[in-house]
Each structure stands twice: as structure tokens, then as C-alpha cells.
RODO-2510 file (C-alpha; in nm, 4 decimals, decimal comma):
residues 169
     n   res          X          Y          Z
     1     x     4,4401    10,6732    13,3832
     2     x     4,0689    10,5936    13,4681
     3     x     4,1366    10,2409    13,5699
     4     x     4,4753    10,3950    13,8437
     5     x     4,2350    10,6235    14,0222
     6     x     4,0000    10,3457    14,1748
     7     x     4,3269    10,1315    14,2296
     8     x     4,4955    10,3756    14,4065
     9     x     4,0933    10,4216    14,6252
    10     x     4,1425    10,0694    14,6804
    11     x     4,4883    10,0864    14,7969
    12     x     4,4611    10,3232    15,0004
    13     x     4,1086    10,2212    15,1312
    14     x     4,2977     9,8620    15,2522
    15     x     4,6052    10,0633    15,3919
    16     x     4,3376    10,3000    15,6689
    17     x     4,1344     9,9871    15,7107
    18     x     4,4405     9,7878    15,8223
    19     x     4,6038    10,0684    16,0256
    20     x     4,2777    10,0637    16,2125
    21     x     4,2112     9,7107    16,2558
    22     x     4,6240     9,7322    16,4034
    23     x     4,5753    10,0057    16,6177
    24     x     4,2194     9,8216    16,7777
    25     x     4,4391     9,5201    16,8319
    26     x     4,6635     9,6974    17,0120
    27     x     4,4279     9,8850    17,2068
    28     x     4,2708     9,5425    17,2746
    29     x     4,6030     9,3885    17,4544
    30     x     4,6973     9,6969    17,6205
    31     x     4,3797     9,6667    17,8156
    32     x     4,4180     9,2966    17,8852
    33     x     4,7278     9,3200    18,0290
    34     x     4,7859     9,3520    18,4084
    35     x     5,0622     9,5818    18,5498
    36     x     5,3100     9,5191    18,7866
    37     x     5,1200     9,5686    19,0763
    38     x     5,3227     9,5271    19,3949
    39     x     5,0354     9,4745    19,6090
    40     x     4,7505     9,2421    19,5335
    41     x     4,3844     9,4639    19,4677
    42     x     4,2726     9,1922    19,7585
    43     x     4,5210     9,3643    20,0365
    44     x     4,3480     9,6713    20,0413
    45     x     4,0792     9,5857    20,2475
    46     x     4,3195     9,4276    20,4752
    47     x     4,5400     9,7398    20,4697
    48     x     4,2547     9,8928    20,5708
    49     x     4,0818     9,7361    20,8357
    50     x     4,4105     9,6409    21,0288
    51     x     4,4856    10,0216    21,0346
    52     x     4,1239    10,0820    21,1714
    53     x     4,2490     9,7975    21,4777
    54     x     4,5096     9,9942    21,5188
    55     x     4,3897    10,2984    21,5625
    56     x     4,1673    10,1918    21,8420
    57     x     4,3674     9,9634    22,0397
    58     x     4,6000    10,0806    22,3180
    59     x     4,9765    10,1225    22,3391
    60     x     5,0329     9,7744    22,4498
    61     x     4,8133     9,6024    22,1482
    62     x     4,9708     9,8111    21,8671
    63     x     5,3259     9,7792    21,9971
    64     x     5,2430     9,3726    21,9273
    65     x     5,0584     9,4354    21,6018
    66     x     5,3895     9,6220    21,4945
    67     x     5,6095     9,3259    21,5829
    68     x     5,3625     9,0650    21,3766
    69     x     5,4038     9,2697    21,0716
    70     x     5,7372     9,3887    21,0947
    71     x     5,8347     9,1104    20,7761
    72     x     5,5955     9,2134    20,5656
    73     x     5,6660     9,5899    20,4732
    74     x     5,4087     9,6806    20,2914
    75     x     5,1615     9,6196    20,6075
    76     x     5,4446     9,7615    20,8338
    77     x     5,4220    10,0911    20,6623
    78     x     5,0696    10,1110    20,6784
    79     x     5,0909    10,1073    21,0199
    80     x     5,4071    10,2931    21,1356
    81     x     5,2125    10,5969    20,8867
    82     x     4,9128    10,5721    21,1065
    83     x     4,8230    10,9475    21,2284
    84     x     4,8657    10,7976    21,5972
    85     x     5,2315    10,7497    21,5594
    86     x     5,5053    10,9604    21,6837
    87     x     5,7852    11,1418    21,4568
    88     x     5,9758    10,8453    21,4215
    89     x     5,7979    10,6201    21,3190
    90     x     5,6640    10,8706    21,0399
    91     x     6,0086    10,9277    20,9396
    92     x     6,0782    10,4899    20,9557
    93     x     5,8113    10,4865    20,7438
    94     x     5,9212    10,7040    20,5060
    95     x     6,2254    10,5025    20,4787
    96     x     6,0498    10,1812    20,3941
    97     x     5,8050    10,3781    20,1996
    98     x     6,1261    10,4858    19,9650
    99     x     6,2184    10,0839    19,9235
   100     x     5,8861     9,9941    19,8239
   101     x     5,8237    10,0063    19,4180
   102     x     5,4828    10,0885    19,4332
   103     x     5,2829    10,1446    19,1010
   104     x     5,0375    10,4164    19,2118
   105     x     4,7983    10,4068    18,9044
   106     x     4,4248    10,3016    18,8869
   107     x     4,4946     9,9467    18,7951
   108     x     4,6820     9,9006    19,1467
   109     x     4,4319     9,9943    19,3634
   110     x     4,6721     9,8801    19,7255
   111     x     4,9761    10,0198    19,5841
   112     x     4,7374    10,3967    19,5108
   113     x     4,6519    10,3329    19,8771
   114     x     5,0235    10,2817    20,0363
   115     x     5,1452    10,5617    19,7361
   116     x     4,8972    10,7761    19,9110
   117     x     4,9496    10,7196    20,2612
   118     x     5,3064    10,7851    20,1993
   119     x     5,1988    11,1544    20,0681
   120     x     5,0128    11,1715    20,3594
   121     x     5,3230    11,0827    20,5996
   122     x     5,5587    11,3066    20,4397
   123     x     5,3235    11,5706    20,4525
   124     x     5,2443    11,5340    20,8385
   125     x     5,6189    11,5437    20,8725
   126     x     5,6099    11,8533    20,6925
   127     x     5,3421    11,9866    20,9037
   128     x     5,4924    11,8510    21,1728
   129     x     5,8341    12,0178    21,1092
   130     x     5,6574    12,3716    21,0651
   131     x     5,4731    12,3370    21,4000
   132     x     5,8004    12,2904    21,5512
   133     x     5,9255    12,6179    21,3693
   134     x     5,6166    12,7525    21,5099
   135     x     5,6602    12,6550    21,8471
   136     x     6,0549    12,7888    21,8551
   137     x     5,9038    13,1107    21,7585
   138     x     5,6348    13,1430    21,9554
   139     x     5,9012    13,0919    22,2348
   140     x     6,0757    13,3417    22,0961
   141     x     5,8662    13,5944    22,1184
   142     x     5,7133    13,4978    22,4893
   143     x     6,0924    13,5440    22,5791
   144     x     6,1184    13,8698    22,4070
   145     x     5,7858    13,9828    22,5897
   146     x     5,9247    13,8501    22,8889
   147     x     6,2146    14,0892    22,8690
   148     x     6,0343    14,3705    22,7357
   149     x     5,8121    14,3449    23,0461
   150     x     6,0930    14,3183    23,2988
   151     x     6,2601    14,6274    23,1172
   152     x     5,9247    14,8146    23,1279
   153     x     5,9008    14,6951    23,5182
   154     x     6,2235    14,8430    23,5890
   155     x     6,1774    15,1691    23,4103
   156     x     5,8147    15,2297    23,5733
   157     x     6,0608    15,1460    23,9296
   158     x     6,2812    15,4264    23,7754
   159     x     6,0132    15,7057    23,7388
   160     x     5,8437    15,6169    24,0452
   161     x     6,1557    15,6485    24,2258
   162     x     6,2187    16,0343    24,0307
   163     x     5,8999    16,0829    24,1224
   164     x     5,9157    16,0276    24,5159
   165     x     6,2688    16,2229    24,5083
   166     x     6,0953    16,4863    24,3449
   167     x     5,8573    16,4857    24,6405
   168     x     6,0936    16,4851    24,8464
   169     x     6,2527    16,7608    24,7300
***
């Protein structure tokens, strides 16, 4: 019985020290192993400085820009997203956006970027959208005044005119 107790320590000392040594060499290729980054890391400093062009040329300049990157969708997007384009070209970008498989983790730093400029599109077409619902009531309510005031014009017409017959009378 003495001499199973240290066999079974030993057993059971090689069984943890092998489970460890597994689970480190698993560790170790998880960590060496690249996703499936759509983008190249490299393309986010172009993403970024051809948006920053963009942004300051004029009309004519980013309407050409547009048409040099209209194969290349992930560059498109960036730019169609821009905060200096209209509705549309939010909501084209959105579309594209939806094609795309981005991986939007830390490893894939240009796919993060495009992952988060699409957040940022779909919520300036949100705040776009409430504006709008703003707006219509806002207009509304200036019609609503508007009528309120002519009603309030006529009645103060009414009592002047009681008033005057009253005069009169």
C-alpha cells in the first residue's frame, strides 16, 4: 500500500504537468495565428488620410475621388460614410457596408476602423431620420400656432366689433 501512494503522486503529478505543458502549447499557436482580416493593418492609414482629402476638397474633387475608388469597396465606403455626404450616400454605404465581411476585433485594426465607421453611418442615419421627425413636428406645431393665431385674430375682430355695437347702442 506504501509503495501505490507515491505511484499514484507520480501519476498524477505527470498527468497536471502534461495538461499544462498542452494547454501552453495551445495558448502558444492561438497567439501565432493571424485572423482573417479583410483589410490589411497597412490600409488604415490610407483609409485615413484619403478621408481627410476628402473632407477638404470641393464638390468637383470628391465627385472624382468617388469614381477612382468605386472598385475597391472597402475605400468606397470609407468615403461615401464621410460626415460630408448626403442621405444617400449614407444609406449606399450602408449597403456595401452589409457585403463587406469585416472582422472587427483588435487583431484587424482596418476592418475595427470600416466596422466602426459603419456604426457611425447608421447612427447618423438614425440621427438623421429623428431630425426629420423633428422637423415634421416642429411644422406641425408652427401650423397649429398659425391657426390658433388666426382663430384668436378673428375672435379679438368679434369682440371688438360687440364692443363698437355696444357703443353704438
Amino acid at each position: 500500500m506504501t509503495r501505490l501512494i507515491p505511484t499514484s503522486l507520480l501519476v498524477c503529478t505527470l498527468l497536471i504537468s502534461s495538461g499544462c505543458q498542452t494547454l501552453e502549447s495551445l495558448t502558444a499557436l492561438d497567439s501565432h495565428q493571424q485572423p482573417n482580416c479583410l483589410l490589411p493593418a497597412s490600409l488604415l492609414k490610407d483609409l485615413v488620410e484619403e478621408e481627410q482629402r476628402f473632407l477638404t476638397s470641393d464638390n468637383t474633387l470628391r465627385k472624382q475621388m468617388l469614381q477612382d475608388v468605386k472598385d475597391k469597396p472597402a475605400r468606397l465606403v470609407n468615403l461615401l460614410s464621410s460626415i460630408t455626404t448626403d442621405r444617400s450616400a449614407k444609406e449606399q454605404a450602408l449597403s456595401i457596408y452589409a457585403q463587406l465581411p469585416l472582422l472587427p476585433n483588435q487583431s484587424c485594426s482596418s476592418d475595427r476602423y470600416l466596422y466602426l465607421r459603419f456604426r457611425q453611418a447608421q447612427a447618423n442615419l438614425q440621427m438623421l431620420d429623428e431630425l426629420a421627425a423633428l422637423n415634421r413636428q416642429l411644422n406641425a406645431a408652427n401650423t397649429t400656432i398659425s391657426e390658433q393665431q388666426q382663430q384668436i385674430d378673428a375672435l379679438t375682430q368679434l369682440e371688438q366689433a360687440i364692443t363698437r355695437q355696444r357703443e353704438e347702442h
